[in-house]
FIPA-164239 format. One record per residue (C-alpha): residue in three letters; x negated, y, z negated. Coordinates in Angstrom, 3 decimals. Each point is the difference from the previous one (the first is absolute). Last residue first. Layout:
<recs>
<rec rest="ALA" c1="X" c2="Y" c3="Z"/>
...
</recs>
This chain:
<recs>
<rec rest="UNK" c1="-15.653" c2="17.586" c3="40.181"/>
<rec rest="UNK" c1="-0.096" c2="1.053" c3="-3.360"/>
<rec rest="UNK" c1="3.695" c2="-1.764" c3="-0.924"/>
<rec rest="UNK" c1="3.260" c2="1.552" c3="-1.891"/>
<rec rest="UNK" c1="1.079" c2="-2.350" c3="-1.852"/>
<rec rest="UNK" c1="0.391" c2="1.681" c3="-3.085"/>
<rec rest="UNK" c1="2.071" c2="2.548" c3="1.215"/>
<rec rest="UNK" c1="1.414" c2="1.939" c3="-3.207"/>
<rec rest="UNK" c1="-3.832" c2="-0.880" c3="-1.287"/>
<rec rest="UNK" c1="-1.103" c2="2.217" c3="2.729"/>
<rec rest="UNK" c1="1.444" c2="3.174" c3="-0.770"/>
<rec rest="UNK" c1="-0.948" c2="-1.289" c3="-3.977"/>
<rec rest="UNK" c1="-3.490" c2="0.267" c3="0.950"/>
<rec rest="UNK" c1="-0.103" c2="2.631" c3="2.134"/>
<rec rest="UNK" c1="1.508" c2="2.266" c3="-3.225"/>
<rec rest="UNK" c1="-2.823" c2="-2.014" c3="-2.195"/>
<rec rest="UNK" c1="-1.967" c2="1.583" c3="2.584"/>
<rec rest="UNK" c1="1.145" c2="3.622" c3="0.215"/>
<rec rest="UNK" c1="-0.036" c2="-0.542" c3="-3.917"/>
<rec rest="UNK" c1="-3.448" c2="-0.647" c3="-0.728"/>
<rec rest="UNK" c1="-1.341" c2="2.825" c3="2.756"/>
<rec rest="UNK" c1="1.971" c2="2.318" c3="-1.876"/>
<rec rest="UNK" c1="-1.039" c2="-0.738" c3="-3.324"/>
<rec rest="UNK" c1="-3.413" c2="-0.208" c3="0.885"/>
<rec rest="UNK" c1="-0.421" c2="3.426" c3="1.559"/>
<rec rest="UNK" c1="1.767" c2="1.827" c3="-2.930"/>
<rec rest="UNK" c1="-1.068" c2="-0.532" c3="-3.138"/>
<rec rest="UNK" c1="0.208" c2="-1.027" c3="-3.565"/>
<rec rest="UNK" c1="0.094" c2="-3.982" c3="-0.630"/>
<rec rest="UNK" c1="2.816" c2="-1.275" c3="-1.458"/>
<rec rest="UNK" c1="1.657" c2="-1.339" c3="3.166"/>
<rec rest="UNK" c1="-3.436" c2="-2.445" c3="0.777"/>
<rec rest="UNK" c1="-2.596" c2="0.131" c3="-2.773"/>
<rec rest="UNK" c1="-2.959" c2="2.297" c3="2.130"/>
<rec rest="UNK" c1="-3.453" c2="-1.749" c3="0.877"/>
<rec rest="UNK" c1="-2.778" c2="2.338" c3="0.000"/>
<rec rest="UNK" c1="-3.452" c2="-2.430" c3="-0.394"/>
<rec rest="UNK" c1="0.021" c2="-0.176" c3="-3.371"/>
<rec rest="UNK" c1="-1.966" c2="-3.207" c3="-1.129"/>
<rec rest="UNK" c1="1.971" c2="-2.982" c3="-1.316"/>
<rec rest="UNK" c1="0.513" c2="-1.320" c3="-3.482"/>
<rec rest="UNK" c1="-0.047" c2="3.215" c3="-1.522"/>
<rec rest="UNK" c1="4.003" c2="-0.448" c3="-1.202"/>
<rec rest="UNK" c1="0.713" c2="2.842" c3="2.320"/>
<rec rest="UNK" c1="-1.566" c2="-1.632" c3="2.445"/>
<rec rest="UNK" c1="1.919" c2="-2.980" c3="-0.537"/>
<rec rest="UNK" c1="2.916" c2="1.673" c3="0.504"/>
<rec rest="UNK" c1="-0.967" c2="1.614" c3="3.307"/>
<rec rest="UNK" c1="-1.264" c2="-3.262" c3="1.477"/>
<rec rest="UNK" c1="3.182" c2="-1.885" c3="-1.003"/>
<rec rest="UNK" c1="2.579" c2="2.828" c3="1.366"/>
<rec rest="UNK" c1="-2.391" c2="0.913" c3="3.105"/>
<rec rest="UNK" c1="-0.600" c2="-3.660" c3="1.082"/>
<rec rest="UNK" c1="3.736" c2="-1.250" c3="-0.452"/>
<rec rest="UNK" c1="0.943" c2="2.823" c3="1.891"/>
<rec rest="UNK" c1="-2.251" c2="-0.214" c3="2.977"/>
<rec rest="UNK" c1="0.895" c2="-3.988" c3="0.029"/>
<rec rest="UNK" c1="3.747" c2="0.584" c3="0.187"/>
<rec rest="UNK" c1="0.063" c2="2.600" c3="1.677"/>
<rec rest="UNK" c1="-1.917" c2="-1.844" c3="2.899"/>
<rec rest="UNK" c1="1.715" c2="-2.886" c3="-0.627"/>
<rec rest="UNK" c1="3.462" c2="1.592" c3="0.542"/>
<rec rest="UNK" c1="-1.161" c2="1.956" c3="3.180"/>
<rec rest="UNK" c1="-1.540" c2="-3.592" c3="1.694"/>
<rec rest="UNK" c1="3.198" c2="-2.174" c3="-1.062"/>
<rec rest="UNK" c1="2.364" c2="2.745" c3="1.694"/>
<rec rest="UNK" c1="-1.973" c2="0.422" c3="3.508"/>
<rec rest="UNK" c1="0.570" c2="-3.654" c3="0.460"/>
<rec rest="UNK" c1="-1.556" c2="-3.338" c3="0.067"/>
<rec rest="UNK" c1="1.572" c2="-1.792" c3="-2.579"/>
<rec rest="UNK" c1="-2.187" c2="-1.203" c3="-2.824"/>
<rec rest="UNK" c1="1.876" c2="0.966" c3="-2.823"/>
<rec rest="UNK" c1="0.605" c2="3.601" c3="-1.941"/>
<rec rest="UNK" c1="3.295" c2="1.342" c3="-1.183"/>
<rec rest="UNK" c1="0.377" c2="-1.542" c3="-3.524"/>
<rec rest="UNK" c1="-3.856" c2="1.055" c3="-0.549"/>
<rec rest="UNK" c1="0.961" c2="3.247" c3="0.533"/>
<rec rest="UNK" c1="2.721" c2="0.370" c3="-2.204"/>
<rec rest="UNK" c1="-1.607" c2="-1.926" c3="-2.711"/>
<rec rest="UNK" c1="-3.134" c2="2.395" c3="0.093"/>
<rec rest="UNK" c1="2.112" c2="3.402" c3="-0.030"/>
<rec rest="UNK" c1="2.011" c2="-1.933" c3="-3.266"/>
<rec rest="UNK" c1="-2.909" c2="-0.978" c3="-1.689"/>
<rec rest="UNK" c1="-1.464" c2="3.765" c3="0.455"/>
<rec rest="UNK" c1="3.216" c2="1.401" c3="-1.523"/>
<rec rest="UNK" c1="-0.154" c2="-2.781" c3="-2.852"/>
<rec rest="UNK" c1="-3.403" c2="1.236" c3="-0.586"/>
<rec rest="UNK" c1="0.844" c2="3.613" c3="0.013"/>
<rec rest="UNK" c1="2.601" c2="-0.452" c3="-2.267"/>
<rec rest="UNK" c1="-1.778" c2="-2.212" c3="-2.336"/>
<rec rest="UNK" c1="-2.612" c2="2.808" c3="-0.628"/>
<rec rest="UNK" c1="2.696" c2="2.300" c3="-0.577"/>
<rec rest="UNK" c1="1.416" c2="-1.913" c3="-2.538"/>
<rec rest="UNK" c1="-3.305" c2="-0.185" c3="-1.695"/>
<rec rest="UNK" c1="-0.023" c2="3.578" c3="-1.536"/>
<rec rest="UNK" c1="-1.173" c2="3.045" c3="1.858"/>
<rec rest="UNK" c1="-2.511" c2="2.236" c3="0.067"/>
<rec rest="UNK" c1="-2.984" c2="-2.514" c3="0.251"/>
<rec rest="UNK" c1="1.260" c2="-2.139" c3="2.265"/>
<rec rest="UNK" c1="1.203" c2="2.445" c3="2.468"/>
<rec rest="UNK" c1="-3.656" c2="2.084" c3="-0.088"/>
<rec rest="UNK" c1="-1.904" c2="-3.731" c3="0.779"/>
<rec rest="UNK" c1="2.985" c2="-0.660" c3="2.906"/>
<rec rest="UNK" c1="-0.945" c2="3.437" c3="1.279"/>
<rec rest="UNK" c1="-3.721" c2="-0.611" c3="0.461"/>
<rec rest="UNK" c1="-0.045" c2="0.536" c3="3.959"/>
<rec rest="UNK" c1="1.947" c2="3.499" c3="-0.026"/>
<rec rest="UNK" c1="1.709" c2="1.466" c3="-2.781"/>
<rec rest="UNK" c1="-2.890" c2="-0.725" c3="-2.875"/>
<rec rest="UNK" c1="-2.555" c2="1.301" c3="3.268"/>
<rec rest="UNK" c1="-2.730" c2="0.830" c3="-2.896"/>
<rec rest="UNK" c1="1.094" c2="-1.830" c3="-3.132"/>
<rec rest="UNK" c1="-0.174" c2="1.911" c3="-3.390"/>
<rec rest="UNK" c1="1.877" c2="-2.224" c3="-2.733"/>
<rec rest="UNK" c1="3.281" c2="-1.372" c3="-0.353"/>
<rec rest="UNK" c1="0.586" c2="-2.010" c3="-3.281"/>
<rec rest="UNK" c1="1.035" c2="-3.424" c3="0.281"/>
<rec rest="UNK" c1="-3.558" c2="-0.947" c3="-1.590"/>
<rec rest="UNK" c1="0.078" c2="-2.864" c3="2.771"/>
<rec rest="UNK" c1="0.769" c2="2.105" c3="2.181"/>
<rec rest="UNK" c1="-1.155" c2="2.783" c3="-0.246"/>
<rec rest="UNK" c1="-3.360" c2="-1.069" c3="-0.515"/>
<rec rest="UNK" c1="0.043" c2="-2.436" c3="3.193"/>
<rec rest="UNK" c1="0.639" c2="3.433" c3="1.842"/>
<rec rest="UNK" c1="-2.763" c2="1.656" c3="-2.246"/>
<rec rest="UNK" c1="-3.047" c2="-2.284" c3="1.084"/>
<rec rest="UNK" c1="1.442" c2="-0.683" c3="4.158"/>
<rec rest="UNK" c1="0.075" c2="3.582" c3="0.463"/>
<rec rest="UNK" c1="-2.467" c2="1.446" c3="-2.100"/>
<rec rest="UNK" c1="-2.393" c2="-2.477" c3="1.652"/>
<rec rest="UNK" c1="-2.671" c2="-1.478" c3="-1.842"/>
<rec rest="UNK" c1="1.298" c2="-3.630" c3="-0.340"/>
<rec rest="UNK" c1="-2.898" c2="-1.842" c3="0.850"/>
<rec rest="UNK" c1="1.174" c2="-1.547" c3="2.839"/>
<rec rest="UNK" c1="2.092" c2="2.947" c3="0.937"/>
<rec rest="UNK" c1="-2.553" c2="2.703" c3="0.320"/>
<rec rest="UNK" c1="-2.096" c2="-2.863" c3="2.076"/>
<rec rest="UNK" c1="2.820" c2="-0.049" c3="2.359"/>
<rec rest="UNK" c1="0.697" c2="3.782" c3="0.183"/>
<rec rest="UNK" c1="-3.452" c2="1.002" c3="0.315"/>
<rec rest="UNK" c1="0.224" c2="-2.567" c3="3.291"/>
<rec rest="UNK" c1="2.580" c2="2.566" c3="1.547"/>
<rec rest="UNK" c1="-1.923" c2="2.988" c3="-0.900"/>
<rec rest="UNK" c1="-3.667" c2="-1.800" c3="1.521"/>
<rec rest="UNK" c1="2.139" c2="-0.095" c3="3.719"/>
<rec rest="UNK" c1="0.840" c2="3.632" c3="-0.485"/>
<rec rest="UNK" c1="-3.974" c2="0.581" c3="0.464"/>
<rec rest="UNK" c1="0.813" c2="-0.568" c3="4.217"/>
<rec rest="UNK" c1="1.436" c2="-3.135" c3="1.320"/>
<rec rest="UNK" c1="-3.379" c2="-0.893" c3="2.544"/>
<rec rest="UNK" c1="-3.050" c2="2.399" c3="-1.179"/>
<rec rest="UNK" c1="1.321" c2="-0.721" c3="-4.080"/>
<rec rest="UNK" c1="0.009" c2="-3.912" c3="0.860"/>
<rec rest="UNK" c1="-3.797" c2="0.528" c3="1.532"/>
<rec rest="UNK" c1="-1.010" c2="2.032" c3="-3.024"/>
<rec rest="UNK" c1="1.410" c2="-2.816" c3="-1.890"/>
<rec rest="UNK" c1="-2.605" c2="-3.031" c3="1.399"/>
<rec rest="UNK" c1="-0.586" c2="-2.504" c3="-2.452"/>
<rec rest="UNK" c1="2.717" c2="0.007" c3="-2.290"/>
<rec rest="UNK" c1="3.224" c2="1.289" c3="1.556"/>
<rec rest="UNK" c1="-1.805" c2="-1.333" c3="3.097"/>
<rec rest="UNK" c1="0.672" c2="-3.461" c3="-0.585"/>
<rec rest="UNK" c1="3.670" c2="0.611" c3="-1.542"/>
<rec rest="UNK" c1="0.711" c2="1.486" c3="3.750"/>
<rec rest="UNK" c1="-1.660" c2="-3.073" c3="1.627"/>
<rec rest="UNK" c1="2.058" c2="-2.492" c3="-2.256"/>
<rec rest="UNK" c1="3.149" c2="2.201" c3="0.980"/>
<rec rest="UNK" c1="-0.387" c2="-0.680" c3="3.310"/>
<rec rest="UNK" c1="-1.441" c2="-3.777" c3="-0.313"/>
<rec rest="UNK" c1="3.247" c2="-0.301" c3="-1.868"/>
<rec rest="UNK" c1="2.408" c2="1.168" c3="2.349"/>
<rec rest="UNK" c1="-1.571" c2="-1.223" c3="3.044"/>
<rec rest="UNK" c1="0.165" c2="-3.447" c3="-1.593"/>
<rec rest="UNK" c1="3.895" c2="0.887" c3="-1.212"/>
<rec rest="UNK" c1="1.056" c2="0.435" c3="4.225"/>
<rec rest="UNK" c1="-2.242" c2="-3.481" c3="1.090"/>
<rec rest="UNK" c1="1.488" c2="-1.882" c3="-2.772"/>
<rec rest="UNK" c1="3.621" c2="1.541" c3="1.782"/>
<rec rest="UNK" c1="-1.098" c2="-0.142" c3="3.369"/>
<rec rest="UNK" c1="-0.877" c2="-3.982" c3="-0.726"/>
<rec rest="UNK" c1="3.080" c2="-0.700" c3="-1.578"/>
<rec rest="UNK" c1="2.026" c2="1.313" c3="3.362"/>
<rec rest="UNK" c1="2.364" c2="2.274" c3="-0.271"/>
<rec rest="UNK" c1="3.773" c2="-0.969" c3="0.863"/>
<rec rest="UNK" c1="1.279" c2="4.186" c3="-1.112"/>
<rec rest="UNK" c1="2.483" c2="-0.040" c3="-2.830"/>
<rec rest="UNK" c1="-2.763" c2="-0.245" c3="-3.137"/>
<rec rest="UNK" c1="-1.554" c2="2.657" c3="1.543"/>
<rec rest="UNK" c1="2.893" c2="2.402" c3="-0.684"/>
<rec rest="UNK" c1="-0.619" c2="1.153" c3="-3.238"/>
<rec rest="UNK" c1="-3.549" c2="-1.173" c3="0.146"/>
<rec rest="UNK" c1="-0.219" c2="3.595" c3="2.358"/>
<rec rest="UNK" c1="2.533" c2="1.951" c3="-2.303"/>
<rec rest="UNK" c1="-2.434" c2="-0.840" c3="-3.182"/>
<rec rest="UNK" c1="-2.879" c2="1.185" c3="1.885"/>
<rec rest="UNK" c1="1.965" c2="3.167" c3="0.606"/>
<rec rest="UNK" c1="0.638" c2="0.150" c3="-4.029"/>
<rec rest="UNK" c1="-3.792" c2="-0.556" c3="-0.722"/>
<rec rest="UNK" c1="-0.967" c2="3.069" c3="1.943"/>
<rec rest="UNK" c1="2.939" c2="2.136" c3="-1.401"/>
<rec rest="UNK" c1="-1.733" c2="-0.705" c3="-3.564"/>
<rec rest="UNK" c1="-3.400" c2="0.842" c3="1.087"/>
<rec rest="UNK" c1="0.902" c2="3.707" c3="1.239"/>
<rec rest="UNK" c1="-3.325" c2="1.511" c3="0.709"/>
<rec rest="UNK" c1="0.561" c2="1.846" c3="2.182"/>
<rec rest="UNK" c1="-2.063" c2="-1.722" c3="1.834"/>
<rec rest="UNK" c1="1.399" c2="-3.299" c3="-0.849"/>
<rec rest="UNK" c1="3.361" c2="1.101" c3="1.337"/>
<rec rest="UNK" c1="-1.667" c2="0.889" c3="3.779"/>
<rec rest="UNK" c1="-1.768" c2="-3.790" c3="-0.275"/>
<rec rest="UNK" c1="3.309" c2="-1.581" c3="-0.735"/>
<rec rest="UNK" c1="1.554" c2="2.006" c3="2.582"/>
<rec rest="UNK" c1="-1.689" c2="-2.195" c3="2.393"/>
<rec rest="UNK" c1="-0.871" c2="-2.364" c3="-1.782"/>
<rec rest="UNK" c1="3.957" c2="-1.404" c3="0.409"/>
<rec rest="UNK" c1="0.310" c2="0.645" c3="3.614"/>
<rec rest="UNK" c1="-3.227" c2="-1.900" c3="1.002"/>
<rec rest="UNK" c1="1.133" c2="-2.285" c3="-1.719"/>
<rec rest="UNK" c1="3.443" c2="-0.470" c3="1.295"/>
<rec rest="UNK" c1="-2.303" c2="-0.323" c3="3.686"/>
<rec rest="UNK" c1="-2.051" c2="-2.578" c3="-1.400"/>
<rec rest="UNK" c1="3.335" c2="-2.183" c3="-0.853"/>
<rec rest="UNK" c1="0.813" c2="0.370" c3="3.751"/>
<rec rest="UNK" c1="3.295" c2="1.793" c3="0.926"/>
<rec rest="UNK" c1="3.252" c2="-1.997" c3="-0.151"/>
<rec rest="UNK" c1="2.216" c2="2.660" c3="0.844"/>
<rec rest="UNK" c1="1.936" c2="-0.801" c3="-2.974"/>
<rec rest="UNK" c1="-3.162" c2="0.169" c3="-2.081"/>
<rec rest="UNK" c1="-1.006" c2="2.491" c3="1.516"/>
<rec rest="UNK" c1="3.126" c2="2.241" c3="-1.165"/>
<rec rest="UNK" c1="-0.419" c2="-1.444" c3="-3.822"/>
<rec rest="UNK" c1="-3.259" c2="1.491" c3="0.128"/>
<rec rest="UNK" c1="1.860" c2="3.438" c3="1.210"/>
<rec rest="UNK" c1="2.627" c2="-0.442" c3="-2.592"/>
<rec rest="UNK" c1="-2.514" c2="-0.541" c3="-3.139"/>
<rec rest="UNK" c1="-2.597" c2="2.660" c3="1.602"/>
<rec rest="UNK" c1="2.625" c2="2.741" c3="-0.020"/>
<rec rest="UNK" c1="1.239" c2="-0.589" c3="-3.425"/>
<rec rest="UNK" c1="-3.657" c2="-0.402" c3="-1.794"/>
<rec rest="UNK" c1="-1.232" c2="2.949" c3="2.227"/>
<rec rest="UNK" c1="2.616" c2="2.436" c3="-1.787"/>
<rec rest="UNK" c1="-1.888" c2="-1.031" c3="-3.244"/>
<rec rest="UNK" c1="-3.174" c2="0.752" c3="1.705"/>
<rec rest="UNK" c1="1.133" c2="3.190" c3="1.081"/>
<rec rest="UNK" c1="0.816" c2="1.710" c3="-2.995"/>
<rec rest="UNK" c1="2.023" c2="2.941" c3="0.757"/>
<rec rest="UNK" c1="0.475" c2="3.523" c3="-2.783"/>
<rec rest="UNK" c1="2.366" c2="2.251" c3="0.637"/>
<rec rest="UNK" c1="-0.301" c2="3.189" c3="-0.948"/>
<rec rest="UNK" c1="-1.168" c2="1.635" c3="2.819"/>
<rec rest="UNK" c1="-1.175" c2="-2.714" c3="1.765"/>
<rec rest="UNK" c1="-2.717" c2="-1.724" c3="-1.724"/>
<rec rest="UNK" c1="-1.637" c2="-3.237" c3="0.948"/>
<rec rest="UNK" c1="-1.164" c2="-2.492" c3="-2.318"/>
<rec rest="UNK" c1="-2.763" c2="-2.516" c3="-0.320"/>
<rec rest="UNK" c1="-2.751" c2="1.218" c3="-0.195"/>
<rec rest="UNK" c1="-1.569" c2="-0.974" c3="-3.237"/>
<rec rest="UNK" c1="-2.660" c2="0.897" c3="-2.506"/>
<rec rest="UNK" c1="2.806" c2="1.192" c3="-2.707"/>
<rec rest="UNK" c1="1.674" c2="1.989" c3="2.762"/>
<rec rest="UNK" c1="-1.425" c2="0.835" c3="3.765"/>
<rec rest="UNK" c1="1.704" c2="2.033" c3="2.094"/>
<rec rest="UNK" c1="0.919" c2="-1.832" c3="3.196"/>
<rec rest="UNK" c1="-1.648" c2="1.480" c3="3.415"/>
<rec rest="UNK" c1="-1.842" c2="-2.277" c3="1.439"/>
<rec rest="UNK" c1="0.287" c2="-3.517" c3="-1.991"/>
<rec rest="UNK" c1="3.820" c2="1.518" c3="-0.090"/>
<rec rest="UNK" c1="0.386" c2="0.354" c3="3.278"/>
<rec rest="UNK" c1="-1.542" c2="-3.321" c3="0.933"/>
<rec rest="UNK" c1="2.497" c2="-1.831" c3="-2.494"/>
<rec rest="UNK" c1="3.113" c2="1.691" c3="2.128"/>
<rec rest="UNK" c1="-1.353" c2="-1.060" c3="3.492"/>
<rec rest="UNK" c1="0.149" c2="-3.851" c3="-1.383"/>
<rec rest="UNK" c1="3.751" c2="1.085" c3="-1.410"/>
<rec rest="UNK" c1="0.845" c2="1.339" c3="3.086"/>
<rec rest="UNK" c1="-1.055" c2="-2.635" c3="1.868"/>
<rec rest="UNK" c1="1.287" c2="-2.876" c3="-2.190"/>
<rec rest="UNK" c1="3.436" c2="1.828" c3="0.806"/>
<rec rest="UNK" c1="-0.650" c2="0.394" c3="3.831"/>
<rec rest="UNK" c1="-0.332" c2="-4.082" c3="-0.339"/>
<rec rest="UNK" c1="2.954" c2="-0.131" c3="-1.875"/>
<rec rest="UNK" c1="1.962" c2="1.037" c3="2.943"/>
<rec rest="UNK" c1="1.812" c2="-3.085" c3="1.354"/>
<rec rest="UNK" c1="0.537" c2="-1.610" c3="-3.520"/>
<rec rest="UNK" c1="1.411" c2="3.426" c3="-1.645"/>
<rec rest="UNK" c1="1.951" c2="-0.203" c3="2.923"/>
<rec rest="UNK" c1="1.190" c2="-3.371" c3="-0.261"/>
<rec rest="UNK" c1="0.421" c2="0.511" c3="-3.671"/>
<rec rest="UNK" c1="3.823" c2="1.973" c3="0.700"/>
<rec rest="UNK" c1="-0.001" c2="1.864" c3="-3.292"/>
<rec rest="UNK" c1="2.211" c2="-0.516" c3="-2.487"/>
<rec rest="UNK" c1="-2.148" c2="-1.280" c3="-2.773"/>
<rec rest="UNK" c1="-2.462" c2="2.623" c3="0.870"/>
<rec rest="UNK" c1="2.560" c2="2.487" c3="-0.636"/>
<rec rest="UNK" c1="0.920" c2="-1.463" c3="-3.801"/>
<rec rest="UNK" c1="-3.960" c2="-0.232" c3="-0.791"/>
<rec rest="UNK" c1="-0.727" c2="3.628" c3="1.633"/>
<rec rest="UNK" c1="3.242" c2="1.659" c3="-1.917"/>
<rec rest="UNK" c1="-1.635" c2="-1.865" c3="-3.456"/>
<rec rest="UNK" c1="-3.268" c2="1.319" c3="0.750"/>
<rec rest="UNK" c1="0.997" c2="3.417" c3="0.500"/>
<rec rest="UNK" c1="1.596" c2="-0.249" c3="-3.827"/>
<rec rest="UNK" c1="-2.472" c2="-1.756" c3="-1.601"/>
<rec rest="UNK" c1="-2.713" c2="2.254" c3="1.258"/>
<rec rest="UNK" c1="2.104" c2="3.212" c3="-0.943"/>
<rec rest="UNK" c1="0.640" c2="-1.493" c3="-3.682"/>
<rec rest="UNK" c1="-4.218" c2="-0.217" c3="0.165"/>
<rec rest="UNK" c1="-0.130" c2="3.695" c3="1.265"/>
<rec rest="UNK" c1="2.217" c2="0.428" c3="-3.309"/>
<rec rest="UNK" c1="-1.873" c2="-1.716" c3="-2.104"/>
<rec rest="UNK" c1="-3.896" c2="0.583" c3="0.555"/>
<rec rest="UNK" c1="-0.092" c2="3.002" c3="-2.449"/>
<rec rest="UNK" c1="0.925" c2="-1.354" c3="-2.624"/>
<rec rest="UNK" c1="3.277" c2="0.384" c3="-2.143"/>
<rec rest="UNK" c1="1.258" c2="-3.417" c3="1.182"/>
<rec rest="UNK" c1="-2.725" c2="-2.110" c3="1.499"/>
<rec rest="UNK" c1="0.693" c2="-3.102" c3="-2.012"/>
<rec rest="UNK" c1="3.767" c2="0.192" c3="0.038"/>
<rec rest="UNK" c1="-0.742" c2="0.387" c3="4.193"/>
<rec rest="UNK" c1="-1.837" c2="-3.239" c3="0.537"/>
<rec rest="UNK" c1="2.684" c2="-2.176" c3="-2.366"/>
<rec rest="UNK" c1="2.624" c2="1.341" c3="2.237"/>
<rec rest="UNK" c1="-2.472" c2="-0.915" c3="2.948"/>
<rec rest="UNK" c1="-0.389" c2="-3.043" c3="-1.358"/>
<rec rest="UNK" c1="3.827" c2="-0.693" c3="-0.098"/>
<rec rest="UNK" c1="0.413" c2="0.805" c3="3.121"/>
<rec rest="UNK" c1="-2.165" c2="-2.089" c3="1.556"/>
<rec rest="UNK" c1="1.576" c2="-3.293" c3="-2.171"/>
<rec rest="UNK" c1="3.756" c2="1.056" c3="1.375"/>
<rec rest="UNK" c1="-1.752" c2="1.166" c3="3.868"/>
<rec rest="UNK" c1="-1.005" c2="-3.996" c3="0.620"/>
<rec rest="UNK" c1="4.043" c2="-1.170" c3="-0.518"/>
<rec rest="UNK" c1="0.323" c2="2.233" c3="3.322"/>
<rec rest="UNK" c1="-0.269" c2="-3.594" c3="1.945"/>
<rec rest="UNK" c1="2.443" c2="-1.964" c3="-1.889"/>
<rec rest="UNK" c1="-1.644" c2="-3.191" c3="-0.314"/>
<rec rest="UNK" c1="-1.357" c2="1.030" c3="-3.281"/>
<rec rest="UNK" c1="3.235" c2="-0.667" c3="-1.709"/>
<rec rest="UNK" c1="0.211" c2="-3.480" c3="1.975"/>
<rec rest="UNK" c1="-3.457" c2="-1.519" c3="-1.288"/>
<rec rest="UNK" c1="1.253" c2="1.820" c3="-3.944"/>
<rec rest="UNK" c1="2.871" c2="-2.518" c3="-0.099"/>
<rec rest="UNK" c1="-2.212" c2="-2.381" c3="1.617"/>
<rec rest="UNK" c1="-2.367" c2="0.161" c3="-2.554"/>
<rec rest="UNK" c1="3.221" c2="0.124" c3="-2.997"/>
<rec rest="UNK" c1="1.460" c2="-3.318" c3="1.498"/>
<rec rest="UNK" c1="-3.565" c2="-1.475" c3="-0.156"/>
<rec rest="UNK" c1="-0.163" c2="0.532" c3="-3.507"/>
<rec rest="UNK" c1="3.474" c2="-0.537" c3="-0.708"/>
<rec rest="UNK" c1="-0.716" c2="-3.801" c3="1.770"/>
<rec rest="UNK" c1="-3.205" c2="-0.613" c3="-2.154"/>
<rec rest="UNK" c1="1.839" c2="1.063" c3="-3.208"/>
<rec rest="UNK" c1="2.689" c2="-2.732" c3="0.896"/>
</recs>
């Protein structure tokens, strides 16, 4: 009998989340949770602005026609490749970074904009069945323009896209060994000269390349004000100075204001964005399974990676906590594709090719 309720109540909540809007309940509550943390700052109404805009995209992306989002994603990518030059050129820099373009007031990030643009137009080649080399190709390539930046954190989250839909595409074993080999002996060269040869790493990335690594040793022995008075704050339960407390170490600010029912909120929210996702996803080859696994994936990355980095288990490398997070850029791209996602998920079958 308790075996049979138990299943009764998993399919009761399997056919809640089939509704296709059920996603925006668990959003929305974040983003209420989001703006009672930033009341009476400074940060809360643009972020009430945010939510608001990115709500409108999400709903008009779920109505859009995707064929021609399909048929001109590759003017998208484009724009958004075009985008990350500007800024290497002409983007004021900001805590060692340029990664932001100001108009006016407004403020664009365009690696975040990249993540949407590079998610449709891989999923694009795919359907055109384009060689695996030439997806590469497409994924350095504003891979390299983020890491200039430097923007680590957007770098990870377009390799994440690329596995994302690697595990559709008949690949041989051999391209794949071949693929991680090139990987390693890459980074094995790079670690190389980190010790032997750093003059030549400084001639090829520039002195920025030392700020990242600062940030890896500052975290392995815990002498980051960051990572040392986030896990204060928590723990103590007693908020203390946190540079970017609104932005990337949010969940470490939340914990420490409030009591534990907000912590269970947010991980019931994130349970319920997970189960949705994973209730949509098989191994049907369609435009559907490829935009759920790539949210999927990106957000199970940024909401693990983020929290653990709060705990100083994992260097900071500029990860916001999806729909808590302050800002502007991510939130829009985010919900433009969740949008796409649940466009698609009213037409399941729709196929790549």
């Amino acid at each position: 009998m308790y075996k049979y309720h138990k299943f009764a109540k998993y399919n009761n909540m399997k056919t809640i989340c089939k509704n296709n809007y059920f996603i925006l309940i668990p959003i929305i509550i974040l983003n209420i949770i989001s703006l009672l943390y930033l009341f009476k700052t400074p940060y809360f109404t643009k972020q009430f602005i945010y939510i608001i805009l990115s709500l409108i995209f999400l709903l008009i992306a779920s109505k859009i026609n995707y064929k021609f989002i399909h048929k001109y994603s590759k003017y998208f990518y484009l724009i958004s490749i075009i985008l990350l030059i500007i800024v290497l050129l002409v983007g004021k820099e900001i805590k060692g970074s340029k990664a932001w373009l100001h108009l006016y007031k407004l403020s664009i990030q365009p690696s975040e904009i990249t993540k949407l643009t590079l998610s449709i137009y891989l999923i694009y080649l795919v359907s055109k069945h384009k060689s695996l080399l030439y997806i590469i190709l497409m994924t350095v390539l504003p891979s390299i323009l983020t890491f200039l930046e430097p923007d680590t954190g957007a770098v990870i989250i377009y390799l994440i896209i690329f596995l994302s839909i690697l595990s559709y595409l008949k690949i041989n074993k051999k391209v794949i060994l071949t693929l991680i080999s090139i990987f390693i002996i890459f980074f094995s060269i790079h670690l190389s000269l980190y010790f032997v040869n750093k003059d030549l790493l400084i001639n090829i990335y520039g002195p920025k390349i030392f700020y990242r690594l600062d940030r890896l040793v500052s975290f392995q022995n815990l002498d980051n004000i960051q990572n040392t008075n986030s896990l204060i704050s928590i723990g103590a339960h007693k908020l203390l100075y946190i540079p970017e407390n609104h932005n990337d170490f949010i969940f470490a600010s939340l914990i420490s204001k409030y009591n534990i029912l907000i912590f269970i909120t947010i991980l019931l929210s994130y349970l319920l964005i997970f189960f949705y996702y994973l209730n949509r996803i098989n191994k049907k080859n369609n435009v559907s399974n490829l935009i759920n696994s790539i949210i999927l994936n990106t957000l199970l990355f940024q909401v693990f990676y983020n929290i653990l980095m709060n705990l100083s288990l994992l260097p900071i490398i500029g990860i916001p906590l999806p729909f808590l997070s302050y800002g502007g850029s991510y939130l829009l791209t985010l919900y433009i594709l969740i949008g796409l996602s649940i466009n698609l998920n009213i037409n399941p079958n729709k196929r790549m090719d």
